[in-house]
C-alpha positions as CSV (number, residue, x, y, z in Angstrom):
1,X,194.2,91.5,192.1
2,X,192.4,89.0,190.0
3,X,190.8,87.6,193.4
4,X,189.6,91.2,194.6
5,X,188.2,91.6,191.4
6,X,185.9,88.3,191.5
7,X,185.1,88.9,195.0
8,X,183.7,92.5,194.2
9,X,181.8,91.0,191.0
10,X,180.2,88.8,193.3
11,X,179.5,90.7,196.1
12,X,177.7,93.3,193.3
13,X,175.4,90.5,191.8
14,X,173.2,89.8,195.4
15,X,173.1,93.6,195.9
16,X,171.4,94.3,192.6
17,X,168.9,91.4,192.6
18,X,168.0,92.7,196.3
19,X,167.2,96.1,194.9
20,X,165.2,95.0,191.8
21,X,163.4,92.1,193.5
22,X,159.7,93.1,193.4
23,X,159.2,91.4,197.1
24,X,161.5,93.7,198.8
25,X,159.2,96.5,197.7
26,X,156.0,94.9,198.6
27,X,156.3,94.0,201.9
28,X,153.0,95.3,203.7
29,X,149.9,93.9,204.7
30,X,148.4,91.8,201.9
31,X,144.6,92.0,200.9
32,X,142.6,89.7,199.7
33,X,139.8,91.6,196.7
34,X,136.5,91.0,197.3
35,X,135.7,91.3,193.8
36,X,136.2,88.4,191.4
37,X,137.7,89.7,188.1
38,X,135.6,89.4,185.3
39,X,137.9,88.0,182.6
40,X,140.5,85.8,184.7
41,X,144.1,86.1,184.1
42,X,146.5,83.3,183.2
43,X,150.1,83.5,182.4
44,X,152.2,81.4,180.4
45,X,153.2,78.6,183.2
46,X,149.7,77.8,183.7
47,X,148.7,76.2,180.7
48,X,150.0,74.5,178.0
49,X,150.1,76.2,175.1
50,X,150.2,73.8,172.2
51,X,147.9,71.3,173.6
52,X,145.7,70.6,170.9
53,X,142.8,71.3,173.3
54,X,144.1,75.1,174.4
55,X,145.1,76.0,170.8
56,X,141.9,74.9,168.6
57,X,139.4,74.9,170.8
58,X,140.4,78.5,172.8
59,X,138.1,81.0,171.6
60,X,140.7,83.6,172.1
61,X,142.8,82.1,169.8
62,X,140.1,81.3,167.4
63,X,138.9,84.8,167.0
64,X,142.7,86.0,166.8
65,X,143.2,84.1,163.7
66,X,139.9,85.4,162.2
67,X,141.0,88.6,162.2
68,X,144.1,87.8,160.9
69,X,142.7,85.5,158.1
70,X,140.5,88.6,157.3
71,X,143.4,91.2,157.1
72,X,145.9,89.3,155.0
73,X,143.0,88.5,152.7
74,X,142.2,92.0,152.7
75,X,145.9,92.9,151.9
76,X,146.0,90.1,149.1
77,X,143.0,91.1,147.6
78,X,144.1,94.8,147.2
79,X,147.1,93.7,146.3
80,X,145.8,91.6,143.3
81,X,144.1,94.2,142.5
82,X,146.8,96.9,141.8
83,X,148.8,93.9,140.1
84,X,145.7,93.9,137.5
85,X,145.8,97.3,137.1
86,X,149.4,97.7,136.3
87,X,149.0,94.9,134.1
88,X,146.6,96.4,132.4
89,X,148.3,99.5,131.6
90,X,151.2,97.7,130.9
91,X,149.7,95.7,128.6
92,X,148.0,98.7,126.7
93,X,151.5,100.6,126.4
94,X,152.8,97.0,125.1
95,X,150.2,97.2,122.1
96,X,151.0,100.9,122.0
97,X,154.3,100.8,120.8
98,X,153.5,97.7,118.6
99,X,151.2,99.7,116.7
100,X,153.9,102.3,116.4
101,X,156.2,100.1,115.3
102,X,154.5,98.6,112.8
103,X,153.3,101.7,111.5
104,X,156.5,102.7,110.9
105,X,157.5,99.8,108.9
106,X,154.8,100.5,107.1
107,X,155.7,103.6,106.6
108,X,159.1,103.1,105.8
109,X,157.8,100.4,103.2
110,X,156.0,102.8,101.4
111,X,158.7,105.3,101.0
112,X,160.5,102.9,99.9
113,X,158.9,101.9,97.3
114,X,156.9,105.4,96.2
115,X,160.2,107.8,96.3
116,X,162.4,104.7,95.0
117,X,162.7,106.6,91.9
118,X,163.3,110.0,93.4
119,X,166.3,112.2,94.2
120,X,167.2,112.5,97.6
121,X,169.6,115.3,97.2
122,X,166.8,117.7,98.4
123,X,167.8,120.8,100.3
124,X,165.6,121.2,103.1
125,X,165.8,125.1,103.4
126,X,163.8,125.7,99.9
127,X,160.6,122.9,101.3
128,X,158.6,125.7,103.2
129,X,158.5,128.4,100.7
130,X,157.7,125.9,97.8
131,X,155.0,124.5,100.2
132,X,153.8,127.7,101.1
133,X,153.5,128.9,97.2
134,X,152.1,125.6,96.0
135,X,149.3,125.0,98.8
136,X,145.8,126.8,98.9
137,X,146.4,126.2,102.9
138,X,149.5,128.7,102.7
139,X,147.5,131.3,100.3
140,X,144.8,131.5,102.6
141,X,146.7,131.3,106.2
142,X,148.7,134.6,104.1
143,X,145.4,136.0,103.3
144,X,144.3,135.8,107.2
145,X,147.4,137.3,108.5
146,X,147.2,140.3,106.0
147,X,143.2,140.4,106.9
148,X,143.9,140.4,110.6
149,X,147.1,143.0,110.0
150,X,144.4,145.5,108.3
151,X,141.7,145.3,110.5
152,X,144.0,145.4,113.1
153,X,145.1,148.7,112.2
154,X,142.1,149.9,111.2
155,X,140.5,149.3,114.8
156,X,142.2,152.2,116.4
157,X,141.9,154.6,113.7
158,X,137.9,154.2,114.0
159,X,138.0,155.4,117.2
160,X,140.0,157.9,117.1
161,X,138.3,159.5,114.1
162,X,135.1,158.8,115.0
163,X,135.3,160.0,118.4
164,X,136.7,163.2,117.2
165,X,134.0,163.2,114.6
166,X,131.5,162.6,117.0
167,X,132.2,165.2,119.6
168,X,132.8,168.0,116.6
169,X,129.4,167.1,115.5
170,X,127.9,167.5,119.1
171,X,129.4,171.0,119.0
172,X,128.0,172.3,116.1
173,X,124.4,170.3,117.5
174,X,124.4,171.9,120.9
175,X,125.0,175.8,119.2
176,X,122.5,175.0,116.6
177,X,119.9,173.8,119.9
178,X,121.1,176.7,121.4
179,X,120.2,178.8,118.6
180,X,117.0,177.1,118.1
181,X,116.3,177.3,121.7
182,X,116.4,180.7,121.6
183,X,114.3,181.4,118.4
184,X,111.0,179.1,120.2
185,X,111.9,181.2,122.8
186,X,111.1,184.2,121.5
187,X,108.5,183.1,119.2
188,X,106.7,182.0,122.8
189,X,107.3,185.5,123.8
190,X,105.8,187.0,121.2
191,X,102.7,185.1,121.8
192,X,102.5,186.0,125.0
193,X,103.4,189.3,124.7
194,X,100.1,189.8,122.7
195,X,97.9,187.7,125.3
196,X,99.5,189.5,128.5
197,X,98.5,192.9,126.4
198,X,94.6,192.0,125.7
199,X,94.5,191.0,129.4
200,X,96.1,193.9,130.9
201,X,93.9,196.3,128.8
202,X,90.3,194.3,129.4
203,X,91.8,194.4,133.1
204,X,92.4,198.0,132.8
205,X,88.8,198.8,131.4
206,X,87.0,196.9,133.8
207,X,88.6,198.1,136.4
208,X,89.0,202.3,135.1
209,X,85.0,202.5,133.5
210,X,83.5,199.2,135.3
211,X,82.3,198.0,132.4
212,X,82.1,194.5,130.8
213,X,80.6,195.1,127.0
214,X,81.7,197.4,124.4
215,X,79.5,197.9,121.3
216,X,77.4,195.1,122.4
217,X,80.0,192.7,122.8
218,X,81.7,191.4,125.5
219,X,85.1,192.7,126.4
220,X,86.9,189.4,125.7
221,X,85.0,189.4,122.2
222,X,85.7,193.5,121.5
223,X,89.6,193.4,122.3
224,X,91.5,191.3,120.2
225,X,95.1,191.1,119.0
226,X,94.4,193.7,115.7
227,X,93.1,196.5,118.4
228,X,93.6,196.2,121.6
229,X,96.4,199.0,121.3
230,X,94.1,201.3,119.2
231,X,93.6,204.3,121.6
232,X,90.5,206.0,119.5
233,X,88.7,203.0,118.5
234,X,88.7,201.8,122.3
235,X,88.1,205.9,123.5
236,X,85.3,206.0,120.9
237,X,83.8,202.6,122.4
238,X,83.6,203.9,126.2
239,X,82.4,207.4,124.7
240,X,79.5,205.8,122.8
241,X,78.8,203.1,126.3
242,X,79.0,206.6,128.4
243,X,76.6,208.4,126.0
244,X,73.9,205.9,126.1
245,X,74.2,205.5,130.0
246,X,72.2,208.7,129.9
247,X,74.5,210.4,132.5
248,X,74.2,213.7,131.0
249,X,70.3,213.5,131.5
250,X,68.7,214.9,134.8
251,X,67.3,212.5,137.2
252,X,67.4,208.9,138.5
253,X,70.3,207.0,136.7
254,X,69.7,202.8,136.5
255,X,71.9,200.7,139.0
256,X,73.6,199.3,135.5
257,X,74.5,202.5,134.6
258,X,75.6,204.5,137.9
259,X,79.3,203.1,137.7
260,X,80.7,204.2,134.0
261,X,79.0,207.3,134.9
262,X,80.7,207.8,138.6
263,X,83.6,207.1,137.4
264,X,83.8,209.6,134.7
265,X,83.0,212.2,136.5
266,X,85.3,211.2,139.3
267,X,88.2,211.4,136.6
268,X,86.5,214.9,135.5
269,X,86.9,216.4,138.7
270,X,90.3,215.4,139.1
271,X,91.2,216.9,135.7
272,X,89.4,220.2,136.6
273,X,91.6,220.6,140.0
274,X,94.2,220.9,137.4
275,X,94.7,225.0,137.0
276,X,94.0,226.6,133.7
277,X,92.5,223.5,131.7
278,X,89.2,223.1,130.4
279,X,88.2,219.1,130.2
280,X,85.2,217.3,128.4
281,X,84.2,213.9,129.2
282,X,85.7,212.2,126.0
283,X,89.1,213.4,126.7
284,X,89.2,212.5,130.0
285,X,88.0,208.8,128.6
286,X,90.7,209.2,126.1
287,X,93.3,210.4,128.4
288,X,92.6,207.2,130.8
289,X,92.2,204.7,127.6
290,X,96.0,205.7,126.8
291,X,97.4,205.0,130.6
292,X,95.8,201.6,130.1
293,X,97.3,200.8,126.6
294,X,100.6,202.1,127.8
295,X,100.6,200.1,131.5
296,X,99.1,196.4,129.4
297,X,102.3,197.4,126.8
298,X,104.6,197.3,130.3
299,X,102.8,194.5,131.9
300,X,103.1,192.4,128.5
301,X,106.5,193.2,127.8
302,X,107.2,192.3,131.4
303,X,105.5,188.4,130.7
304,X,107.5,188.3,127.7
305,X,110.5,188.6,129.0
306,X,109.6,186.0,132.0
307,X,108.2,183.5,129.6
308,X,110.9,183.9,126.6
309,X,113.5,183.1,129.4
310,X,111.6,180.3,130.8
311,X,111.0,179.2,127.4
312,X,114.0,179.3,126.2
313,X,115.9,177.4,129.0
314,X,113.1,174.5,128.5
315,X,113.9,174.3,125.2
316,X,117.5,174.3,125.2
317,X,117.1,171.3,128.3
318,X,114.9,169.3,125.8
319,X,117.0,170.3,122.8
320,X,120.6,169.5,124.5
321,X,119.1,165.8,125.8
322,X,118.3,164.9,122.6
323,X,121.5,165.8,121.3
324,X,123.1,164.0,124.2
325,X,120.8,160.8,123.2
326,X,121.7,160.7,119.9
327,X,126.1,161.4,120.3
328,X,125.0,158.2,123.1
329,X,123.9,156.2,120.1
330,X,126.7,157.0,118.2
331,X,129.2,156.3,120.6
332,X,127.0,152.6,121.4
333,X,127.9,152.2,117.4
334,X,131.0,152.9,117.0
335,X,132.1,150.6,120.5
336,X,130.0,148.1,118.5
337,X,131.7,148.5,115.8
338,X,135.1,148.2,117.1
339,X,134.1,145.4,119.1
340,X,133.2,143.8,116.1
341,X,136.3,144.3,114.4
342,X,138.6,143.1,117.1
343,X,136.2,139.4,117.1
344,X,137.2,139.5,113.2
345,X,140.9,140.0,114.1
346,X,140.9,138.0,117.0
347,X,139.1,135.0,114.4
348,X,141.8,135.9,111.7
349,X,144.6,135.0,114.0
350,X,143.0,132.3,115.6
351,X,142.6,130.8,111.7
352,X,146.2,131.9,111.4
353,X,147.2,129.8,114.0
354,X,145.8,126.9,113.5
355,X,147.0,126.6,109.8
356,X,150.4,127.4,111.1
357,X,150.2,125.2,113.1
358,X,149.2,122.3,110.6
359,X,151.5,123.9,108.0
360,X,154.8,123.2,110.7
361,X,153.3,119.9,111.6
362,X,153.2,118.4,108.3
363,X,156.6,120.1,107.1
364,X,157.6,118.3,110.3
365,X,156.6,115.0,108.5
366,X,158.3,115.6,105.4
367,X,161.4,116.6,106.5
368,X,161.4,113.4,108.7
369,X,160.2,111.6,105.2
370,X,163.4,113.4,103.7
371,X,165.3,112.3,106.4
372,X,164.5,108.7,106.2
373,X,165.1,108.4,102.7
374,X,168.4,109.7,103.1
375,X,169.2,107.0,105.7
């Protein structure tokens, strides 16, 4: 067995270097390049490496060490210096704690010798409220907190009041614009009530007797606020303008005076059409005088009521934005207000803080004085 087994070994060992040989795959027509290569190729058995000629003077070599001379310098140089750096910092924390521990000692020292003479049987729960009652710091970080508490509390109950103070005032300030409104309203009316009327009645005239003057004055002049609803004085007017028109005369009537005079007679005729009734000129001017007075009382009390409404709702607009302006303003005030309470408060605790703050911090010291004394 042992001679089958080295035969088969040895048989394997020509087989494998037949199939890896690189010859036995290359076996065709070999070609010569035409092309030189640029940078020639050399392998290891053609040269001698460490000749003294091939390994100082080869530039390949030459620049190879360059670059790594440059690198490790590189990596040195860093590397020195994050060694400085930690040094530094190490250093620093070194004179750190020196300084710590001397001042300790120091401390220590003086304790020593200050509180040599001193009890040391000191109950530590009865330091902060004899610190607190003894120190201005503790009477004033009390008087912050209390301060802060109040206006605190107060904060909400300024809105809440004075918003409900605020919107019951606006109430009562719209009814009375309301109110008021409606009495500038009417008063506007009124006015034109009496202006409509004069109009209406000179309208009336003009257009009934076609005249423009009235006991030699002009219509606009004649009717005024006092008469211009006084039937016989205005009758008596156009009766005394008719009479001196001359239409009860015989012959050619002026151009100025043909329409009074038509138009009388016009309203004559009319009335005598009437069965039964016996009219003069005056009463027919009187009868048409009071159809005027009663149609300007209609038109007028008609413009009243259009300008009294308008009126009104212009005054109520301008009297409810001015209410609206000013419940604005005291809204802006009392957001002001509040805002400027809760900076106080926020101040207060922010005082508060701070001195409780320094209050625990130098309790903290003396009870770590206490304790060091004790040890």
């Amino acid at each position: 067995m042992k001679v089958h087994y080295i035969n088969i070994l040895l048989f394997a060992l020509p087989l494998n270097i037949l199939v890896h040989n690189k010859r036995n795959h290359k076996k065709g027509i070999l070609r010569t390049p035409k092309t030189k290569p640029i940078k020639p190729h050399r392998s290891l058995c053609e040269c001698e490496l460490y000749a003294p000629s091939n390994y100082e003077n080869d530039p390949e070599m030459k620049e190879l060490m360059e670059n790594f001379n440059s690198q490790t310098s590189e990596r040195f140089r860093e590397y020195d210096e994050r060694m400085h750096d930690k040094r530094q910092k190490c250093k620093e924390q070194c004179e750190n704690d020196i300084q710590k521990i001397i001042l300790k000692d120091k401390i220590e020292k003086e304790l020593t010798e200050n509180f040599s003479t001193l009890q040391t049987n000191i109950d530590t729960n009865k330091i902060h409220n004899c610190f607190c009652e003894k120190s201005v710091v503790g009477k004033l970080e009390k008087g912050c907190l209390k301060c802060g508490y109040g206006l605190g509390s107060v904060s909400p109950s300024v809105e809440l009041f004075g918003a409900l103070a605020v919107n019951q005032w606006k109430n009562g300030a719209l009814i009375a614009a309301e109110e008021a409104a409606i009495a500038k309203g009417a008063a506007a009316g009124e006015a034109a009530v009496i202006q409509a009327g004069i109009d209406a009645v000179i309208s009336g005239i003009k257009t009934e007797f076609g005249v423009s003057n009235l006991g030699g004055q002009l219509l606009k002049s004649f009717i005024n606020a006092q008469n211009y609803t006084n039937i016989s004085k205005i009758s008596q007017a156009l009766n005394i303008e008719y009479q001196r028109s001359s239409c009860l005369s015989i012959g050619v009537v002026d151009d100025h005076n043909k329409t009074i005079c038509s138009l009388v007679y016009e309203k004559t005729l009319v009335a005598l059409e009437l069965p039964g009734k016996h009219v003069s000129s005056q009463a027919v001017i009187e009868s048409s005088v009071e159809s005027i007075v009663s149609d300007s009382k209609s038109i007028a009390g008609m413009k009243a009521f259009n300008v009294t409404l308008s009126k009104t709702e212009a005054f109520k607009e301008t009297n409810i934005s001015a209410v609206e302006v000013m419940c604005n303003g005291y809204h802006t005030a009392i957001i002001a207000s509040i805002v400027s309470i809760l900076i106080i408060v926020l101040v207060m605790v922010i005082i508060y803080l701070i001195l409780r703050y320094r209050r625990k911090k130098k309790m903290k010291k003396k009870l770590q004085y206490i304790k060091l004394l004790k040890e």
